[in-house]
Every structure is written in C-alpha cells, then in structure tokens.
C-alpha positions as CSV (number, residue, x, y, z in Angstrom):
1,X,21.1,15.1,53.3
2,X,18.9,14.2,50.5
3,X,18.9,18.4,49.4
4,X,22.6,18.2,49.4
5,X,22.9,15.2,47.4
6,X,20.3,17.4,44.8
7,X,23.0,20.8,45.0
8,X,25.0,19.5,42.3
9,X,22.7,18.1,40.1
10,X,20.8,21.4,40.2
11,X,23.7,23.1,39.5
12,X,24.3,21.4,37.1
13,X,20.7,22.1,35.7
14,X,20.6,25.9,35.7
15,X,24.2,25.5,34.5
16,X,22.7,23.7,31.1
17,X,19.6,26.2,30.8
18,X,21.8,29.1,31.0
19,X,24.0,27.8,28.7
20,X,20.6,26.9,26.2
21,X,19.7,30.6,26.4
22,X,23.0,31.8,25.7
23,X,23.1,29.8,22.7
24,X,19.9,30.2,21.6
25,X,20.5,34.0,21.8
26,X,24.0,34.0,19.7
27,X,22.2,31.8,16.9
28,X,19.3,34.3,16.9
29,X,22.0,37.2,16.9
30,X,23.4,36.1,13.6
31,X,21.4,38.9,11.5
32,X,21.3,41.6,14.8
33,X,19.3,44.4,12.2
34,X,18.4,44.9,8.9
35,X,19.3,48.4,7.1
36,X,17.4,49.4,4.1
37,X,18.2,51.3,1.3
38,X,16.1,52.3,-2.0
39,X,13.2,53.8,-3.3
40,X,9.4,53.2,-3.1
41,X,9.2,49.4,-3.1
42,X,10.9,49.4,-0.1
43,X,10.0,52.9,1.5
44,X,8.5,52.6,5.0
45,X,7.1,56.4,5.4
46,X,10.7,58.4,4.7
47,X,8.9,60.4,2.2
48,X,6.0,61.7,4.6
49,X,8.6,63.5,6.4
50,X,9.9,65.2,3.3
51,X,7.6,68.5,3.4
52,X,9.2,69.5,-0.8
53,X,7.7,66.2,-1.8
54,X,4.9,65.0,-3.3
55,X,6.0,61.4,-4.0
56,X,4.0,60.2,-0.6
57,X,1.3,57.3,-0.3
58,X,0.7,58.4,3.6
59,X,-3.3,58.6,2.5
60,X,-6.2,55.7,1.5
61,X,-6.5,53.4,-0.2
62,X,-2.9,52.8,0.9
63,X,-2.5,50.9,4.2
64,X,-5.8,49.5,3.7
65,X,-4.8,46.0,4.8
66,X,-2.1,47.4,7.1
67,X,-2.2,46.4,10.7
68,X,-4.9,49.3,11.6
69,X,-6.4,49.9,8.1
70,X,-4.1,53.1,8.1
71,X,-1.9,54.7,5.5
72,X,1.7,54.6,6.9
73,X,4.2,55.9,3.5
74,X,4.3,52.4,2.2
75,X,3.0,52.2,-1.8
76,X,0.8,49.1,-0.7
77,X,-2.2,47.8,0.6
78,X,0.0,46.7,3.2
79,X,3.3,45.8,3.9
80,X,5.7,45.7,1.5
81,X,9.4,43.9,1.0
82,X,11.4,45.4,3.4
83,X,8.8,44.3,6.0
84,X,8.5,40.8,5.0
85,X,12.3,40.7,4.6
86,X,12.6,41.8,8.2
87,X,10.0,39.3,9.6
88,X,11.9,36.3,7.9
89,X,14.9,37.1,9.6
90,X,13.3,36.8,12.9
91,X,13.4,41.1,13.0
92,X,11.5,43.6,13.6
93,X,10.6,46.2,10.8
94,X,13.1,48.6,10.8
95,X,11.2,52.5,10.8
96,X,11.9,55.4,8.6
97,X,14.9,57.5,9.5
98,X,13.4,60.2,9.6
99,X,10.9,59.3,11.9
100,X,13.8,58.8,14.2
101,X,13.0,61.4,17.3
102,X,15.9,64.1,17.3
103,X,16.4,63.9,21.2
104,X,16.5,59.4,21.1
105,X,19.0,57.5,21.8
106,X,21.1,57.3,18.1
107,X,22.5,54.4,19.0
108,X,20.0,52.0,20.6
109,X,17.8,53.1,17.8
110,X,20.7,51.7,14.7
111,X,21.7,48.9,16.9
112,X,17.5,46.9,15.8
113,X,18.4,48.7,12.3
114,X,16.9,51.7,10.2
115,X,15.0,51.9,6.9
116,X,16.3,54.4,4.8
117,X,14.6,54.3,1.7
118,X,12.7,57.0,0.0
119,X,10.1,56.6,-2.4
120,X,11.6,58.0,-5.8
121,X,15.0,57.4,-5.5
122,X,17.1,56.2,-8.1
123,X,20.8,54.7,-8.0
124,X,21.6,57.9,-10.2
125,X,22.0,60.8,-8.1
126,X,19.8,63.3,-11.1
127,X,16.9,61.0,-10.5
128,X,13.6,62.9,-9.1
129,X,16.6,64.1,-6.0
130,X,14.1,67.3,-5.7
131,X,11.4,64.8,-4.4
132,X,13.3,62.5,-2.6
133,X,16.0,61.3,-0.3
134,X,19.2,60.1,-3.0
135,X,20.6,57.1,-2.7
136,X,23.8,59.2,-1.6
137,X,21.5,61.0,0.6
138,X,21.1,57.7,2.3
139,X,24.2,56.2,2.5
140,X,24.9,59.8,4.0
141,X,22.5,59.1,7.4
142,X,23.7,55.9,7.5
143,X,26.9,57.0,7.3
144,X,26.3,59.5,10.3
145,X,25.0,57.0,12.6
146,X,27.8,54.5,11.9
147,X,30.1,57.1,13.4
148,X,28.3,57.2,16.3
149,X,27.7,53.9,16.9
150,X,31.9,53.7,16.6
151,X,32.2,56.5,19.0
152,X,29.4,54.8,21.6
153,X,30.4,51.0,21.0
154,X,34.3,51.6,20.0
155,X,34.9,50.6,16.8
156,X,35.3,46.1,17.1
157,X,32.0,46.3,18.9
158,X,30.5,48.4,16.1
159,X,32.4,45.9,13.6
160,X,31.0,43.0,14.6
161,X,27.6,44.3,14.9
162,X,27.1,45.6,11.6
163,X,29.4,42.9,9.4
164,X,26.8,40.4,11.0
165,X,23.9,42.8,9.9
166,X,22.3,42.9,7.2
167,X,22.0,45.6,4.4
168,X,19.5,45.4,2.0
169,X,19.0,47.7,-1.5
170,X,16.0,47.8,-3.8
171,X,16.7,50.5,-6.6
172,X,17.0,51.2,-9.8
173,X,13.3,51.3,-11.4
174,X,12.7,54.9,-11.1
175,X,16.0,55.7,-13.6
176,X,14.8,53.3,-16.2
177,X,11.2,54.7,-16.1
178,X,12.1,58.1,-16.1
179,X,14.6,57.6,-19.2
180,X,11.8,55.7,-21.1
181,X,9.1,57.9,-19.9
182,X,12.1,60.9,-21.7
183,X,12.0,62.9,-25.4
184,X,12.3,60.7,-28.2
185,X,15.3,63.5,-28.9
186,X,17.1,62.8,-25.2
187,X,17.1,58.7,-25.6
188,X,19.0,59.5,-29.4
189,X,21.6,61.0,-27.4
190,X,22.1,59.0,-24.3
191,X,21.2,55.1,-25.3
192,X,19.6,52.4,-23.4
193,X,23.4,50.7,-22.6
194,X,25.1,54.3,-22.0
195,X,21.8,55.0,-18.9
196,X,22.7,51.5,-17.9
197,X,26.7,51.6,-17.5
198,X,26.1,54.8,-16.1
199,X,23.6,53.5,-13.5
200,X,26.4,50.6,-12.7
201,X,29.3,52.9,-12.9
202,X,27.1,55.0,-9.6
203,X,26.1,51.5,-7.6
204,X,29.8,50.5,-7.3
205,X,30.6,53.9,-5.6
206,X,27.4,53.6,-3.8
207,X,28.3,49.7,-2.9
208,X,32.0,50.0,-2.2
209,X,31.0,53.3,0.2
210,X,29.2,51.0,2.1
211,X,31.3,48.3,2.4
212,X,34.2,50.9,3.6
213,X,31.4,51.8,6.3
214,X,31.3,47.9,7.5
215,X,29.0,46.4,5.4
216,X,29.7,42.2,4.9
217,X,26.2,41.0,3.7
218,X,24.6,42.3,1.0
219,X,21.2,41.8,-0.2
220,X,20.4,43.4,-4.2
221,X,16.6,42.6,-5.2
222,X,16.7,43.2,-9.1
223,X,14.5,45.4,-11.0
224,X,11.9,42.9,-12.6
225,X,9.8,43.1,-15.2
226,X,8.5,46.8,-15.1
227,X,8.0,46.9,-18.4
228,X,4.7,44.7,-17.2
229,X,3.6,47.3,-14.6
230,X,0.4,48.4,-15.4
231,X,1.1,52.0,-16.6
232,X,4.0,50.6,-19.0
233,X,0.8,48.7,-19.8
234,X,-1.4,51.2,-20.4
235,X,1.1,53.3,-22.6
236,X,0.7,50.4,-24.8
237,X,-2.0,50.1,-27.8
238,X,-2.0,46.7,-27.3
239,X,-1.8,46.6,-23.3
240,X,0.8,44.0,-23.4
241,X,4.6,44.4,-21.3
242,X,6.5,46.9,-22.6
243,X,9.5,44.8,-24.3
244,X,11.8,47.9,-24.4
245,X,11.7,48.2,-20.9
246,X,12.0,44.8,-19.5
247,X,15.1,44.8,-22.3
248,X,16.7,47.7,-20.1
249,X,15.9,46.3,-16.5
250,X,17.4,43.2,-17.7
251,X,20.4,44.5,-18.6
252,X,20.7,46.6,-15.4
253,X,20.0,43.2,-13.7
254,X,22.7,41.6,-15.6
255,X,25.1,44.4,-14.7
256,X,24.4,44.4,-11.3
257,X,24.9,40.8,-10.9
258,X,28.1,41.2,-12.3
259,X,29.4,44.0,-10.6
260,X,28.5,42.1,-7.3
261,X,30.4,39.0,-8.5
262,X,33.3,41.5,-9.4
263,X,32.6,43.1,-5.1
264,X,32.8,39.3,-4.0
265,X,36.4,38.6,-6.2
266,X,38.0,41.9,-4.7
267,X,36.5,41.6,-0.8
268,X,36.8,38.5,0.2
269,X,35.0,39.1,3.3
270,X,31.7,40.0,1.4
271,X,29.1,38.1,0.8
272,X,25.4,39.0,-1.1
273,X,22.4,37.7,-2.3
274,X,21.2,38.6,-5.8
275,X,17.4,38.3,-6.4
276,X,16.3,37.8,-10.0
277,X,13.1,39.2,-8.8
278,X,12.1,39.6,-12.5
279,X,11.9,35.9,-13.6
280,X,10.1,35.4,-10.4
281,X,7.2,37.9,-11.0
282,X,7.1,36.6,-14.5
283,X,6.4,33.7,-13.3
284,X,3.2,35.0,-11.6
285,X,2.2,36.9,-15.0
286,X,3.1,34.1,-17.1
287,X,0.6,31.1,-14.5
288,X,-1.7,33.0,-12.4
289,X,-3.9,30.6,-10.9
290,X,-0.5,28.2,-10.1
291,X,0.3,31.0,-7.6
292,X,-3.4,32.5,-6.6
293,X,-3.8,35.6,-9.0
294,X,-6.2,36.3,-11.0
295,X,-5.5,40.0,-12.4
296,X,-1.9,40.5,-13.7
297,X,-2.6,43.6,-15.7
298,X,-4.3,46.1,-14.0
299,X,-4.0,47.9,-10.6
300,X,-5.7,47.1,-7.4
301,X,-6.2,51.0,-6.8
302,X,-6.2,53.6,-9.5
303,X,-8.5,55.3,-12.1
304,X,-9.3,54.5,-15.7
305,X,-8.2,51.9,-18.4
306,X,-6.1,49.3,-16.2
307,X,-6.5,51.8,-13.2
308,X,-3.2,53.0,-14.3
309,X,-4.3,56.8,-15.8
310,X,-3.9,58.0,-12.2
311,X,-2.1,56.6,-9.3
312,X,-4.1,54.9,-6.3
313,X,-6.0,58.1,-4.4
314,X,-8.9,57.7,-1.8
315,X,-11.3,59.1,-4.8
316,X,-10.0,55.9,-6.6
317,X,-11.5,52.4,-8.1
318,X,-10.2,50.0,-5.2
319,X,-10.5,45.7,-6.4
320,X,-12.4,44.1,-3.5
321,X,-10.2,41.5,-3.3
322,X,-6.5,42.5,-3.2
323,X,-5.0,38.9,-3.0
324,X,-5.8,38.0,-6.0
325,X,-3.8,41.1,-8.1
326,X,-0.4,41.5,-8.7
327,X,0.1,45.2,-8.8
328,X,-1.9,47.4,-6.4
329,X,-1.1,50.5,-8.1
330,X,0.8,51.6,-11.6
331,X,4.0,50.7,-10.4
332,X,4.2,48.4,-7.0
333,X,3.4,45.4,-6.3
334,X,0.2,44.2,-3.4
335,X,0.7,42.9,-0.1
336,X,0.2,39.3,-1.6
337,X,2.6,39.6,-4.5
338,X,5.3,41.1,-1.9
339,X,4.9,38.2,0.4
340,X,5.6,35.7,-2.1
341,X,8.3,37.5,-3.9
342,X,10.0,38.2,-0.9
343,X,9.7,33.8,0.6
344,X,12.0,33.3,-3.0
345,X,14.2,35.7,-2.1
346,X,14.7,34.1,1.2
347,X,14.7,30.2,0.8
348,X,15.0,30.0,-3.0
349,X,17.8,29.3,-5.9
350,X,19.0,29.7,-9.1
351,X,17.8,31.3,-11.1
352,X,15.6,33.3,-8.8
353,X,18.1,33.8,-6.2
354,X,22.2,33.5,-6.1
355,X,24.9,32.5,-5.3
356,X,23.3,32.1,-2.0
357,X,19.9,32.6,-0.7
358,X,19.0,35.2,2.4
359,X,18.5,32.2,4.6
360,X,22.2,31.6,3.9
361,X,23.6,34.5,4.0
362,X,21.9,35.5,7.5
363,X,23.8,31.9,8.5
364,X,27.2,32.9,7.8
C-alpha cells in the first residue's frame, strides 16, 4: 500500500528532474558552437597545415604555457582569444579546419564549431594570400560545410543551429601593417582613407556572404592600438606608439562599427558585438600596475632592442615572467593580456564593447 501511495509522487519526481535537465540543456544550447574567422590573433594551428607558408609559430617559445608546454600554431605563450572566447561561452575550443581528418564525420565535427583563421590574413583579399588562408578562402570552407550540414540536418535544423551560433572575426591588422610597413612612393598613391574604405568596401561582401550562409550573431574584435606593438615600436627613434598607425586602425575601427550598425538597420534579424579592443589595451599601456603589467613595450620572446628585431624563435630572449607583459612577441598579445581582453569583450560596455556585450548576445 504504502509503495503505491509513493508511485505518484515519484512520478512526479523524475517527471521534475527530467524536465530540469531538459531545461538546463536548452539554456546551455543558446550558443551550440563558435566559428572563427581571421588571422593570427585568433589562429589555432591553420597555418601549420599550409606546407607554402612560412607565417607558422608551431615551434618554442610558443606554447610555452600551453596545456603541455608545446607549440600548437597559436602566436602565444598560450592560448589566445578565440580560446578564451570559447571557454566563456561554456564551449569548447573550436580546432583548425584543416586539422579536420578528411575521412570524419563533416558534420558532427561543424555542429561543436570550427576555427578558421589563418595567421596572416587580411580582410583584403591581396594581403600575404601566398602565405595564408584569405579571408574569402575561409568563408569558402565554411561555406562548404554549411552545405553539408543543410544536406545532413535539412535545412530548418541547420537554420536553427547556426543562427543560435556564434561567429566570431578578428582581422584587419595585417592590411594596415603591410600598407605602413609599404614605399613611401605606393602610400602617395593609395592614402590612408582610400586602404581603409577599401578594407570596408571587402568586409561588407565578406559580412553579408556570411549572413546569406545563416549567420545571426556576430562578434567583430577591433584592431587596437598596433601602432603600440612593439616592432611599430621599435621602427620608432623615440620607441614611443606609432601615432600614424593607431590613426589608421582607428579609422578602420570606426568604419567597421558603422558598417555593422548599417548590417543591423538592413537585417533585422542580426545582432553583433563590436569590441573596441583598442581603448581597452590602452588602457593596460596607459596604467600598468592597475591591471598587473609591468612591461608594455617590449616582447616577451624575441631578439634585440625591445625583442622586436626578430620575431619570437627557440634561439630567442624569453621574459621569465610572461604575466606581467603585454605583448609576447612583435605583434600579439600574451596569454595574460588575451585573458583580460577577452573578459571585456564578454561582460563589458560602452565604450569597450557595443551595443551589446557577448554575454548578451549569446542570451538572445
């Protein structure tokens, strides 16, 4: 008697916990992958597949403070943005494409989402594309697996996986550096506002192709401050930021903040994230010990004034402790600065990050 008077209750018990689960697992589902896109700053070892190449960091010191103290293609000490930005959405890090077995399965593989970028790329086609995969190049793979995800799923399943997705893009240094880093003769004929319409005029293509191939959330991390990197340092008699360069990344900044704003007006269904990434790692130069830095000008890893003559190599100085520097090599930024960067990008606001935060946007 008494185990029958108990059935319904229990019922109504396992009825409850299935129902938590279920719940539990649709509010975790809200961001089901992450899919990266862009060059070294968020390449996760594309580029050591990439045998023409030899824009790769898959040798020490990189990966020093990696889990296992090994290089993996990541221009760190350890992980880098598109790892932390994975790990605050609850996700794993997505791996290289092209590390993607040719015999897997496609689709389980796109379903936990895929890294793209490649270390070099620029948002202009022209930029270093003999050394790396092209931001078209990229859109191109992704482009491939979306089809058969379609063709697996059928297309609404496919929908509502990757409008609740997330897609992520980190570009646009490597064209400014290169046209800076250009003859005194080729910057008189194309200026500083022509490289950067141009570079807009390519990222709507790039941004409305993606959005045609399902995209709904957006996430753009700005250029920052490169003129501050250590080898724009370096190039400089007085070892101070280059103030032509950060002139140009902010304009680029500017004019992809606008264009997204523009995105937003015309697809109503999108939403994105813009982080200002450069007033946030100015911050960092500007009050070191406020966010536990002690070296904002030089490199971790490299050789010679700044240890930005040469790029980090295993013959190469190496700081003994990397938390306390904000680049690790001429151009990226440590483990450390990555980290904190990439916590503003997620839970921040204006001006670092808008309209919306990551945190927000994964909640839509």
């Amino acid at each position: 008697m008494a185990s029958k008077s108990l059935r319904p209750h229990t019922e109504l018990l396992v009825f409850a916990v299935c129902y938590c689960i279920l719940f539990m697992t649709q509010v975790k589902a809200k961001v089901p992958a992450i899919y990266v896109f862009g060059d070294s700053l968020a390449d996760v070892g594309n580029n050591d597949y990439l045998e023409f190449s030899f824009l790769k960091a898959n040798f020490p010191h990189n990966g020093v403070d990696y889990p296992g103290g090994k290089a993996t293609g990541r221009f760190s000490n350890g992980k880098n943005c598109a790892d932390f930005l994975a790990e605050r959405l609850g996700l794993p890090s997505p791996p290289p494409y092209l590390s993607i077995p040719a015999n897997s399965n496609i689709t389980q593989v796109f379903l936990k989402g895929v890294n793209f970028a490649s270390g070099g790329a620029g948002v202009l086609d022209s930029t270093r594309a003999d050394q790396c995969l092209k931001l078209t190049k990229q859109i191109d793979y992704y482009s491939t697996m979306y089809t058969d995800l379609v063709e697996k799923l059928g297309f609404i399943q496919a929908r509502d996986h990757i409008s609740m997705s997330i897609f992520a893009f980190i570009i646009g240094s490597n064209d400014i550096l290169d046209y800076v880093k250009s003859s005194s003769s080729y910057q008189l004929n194309v200026t500083a506002e022509q490289l950067v319409g141009s570079m807009i005029s390519s990222l709507e293509v790039h941004l409305k192709r993606i959005y045609n191939l399902g995209a709904r959330k957006i996430i753009f991390v700005g250029t920052g401050p490169i003129g501050c990197c250590p080898q724009q340092r370096e190039n400089s008699t007085s070892g101070e930021c280059s103030a032509r360069t950060n002139s140009i990344s902010a304009q680029y900044d500017s004019g992809v903040a606008s264009l997204l704003h523009e995105m937003k007006s015309e697809f109503n269904d999108m939403n994105y994230s813009f982080f200002n990434s450069s007033s946030t790692l100015m911050e960092y130069i500007e009050s070191p010990d406020a966010h536990g830095f002690t070296d904002v000008k030089a490199a971790c890893c490299g050789i010679g004034n700044l240890n930005a003559l040469i790029a980090c190599l295993p013959v190469s100085r190496l700081c003994e402790d990397r938390t306390s520097y904000v680049f690790w090599d001429l151009y990226h930024p440590t483990e450390a600065t990555a980290r904190l960067l990439t916590e503003t990008m997620f839970s921040g606001s204006r001006p670092y990050v808008f309209p919306i935060n990551v945190k927000q946007l994964g909640d839509l």
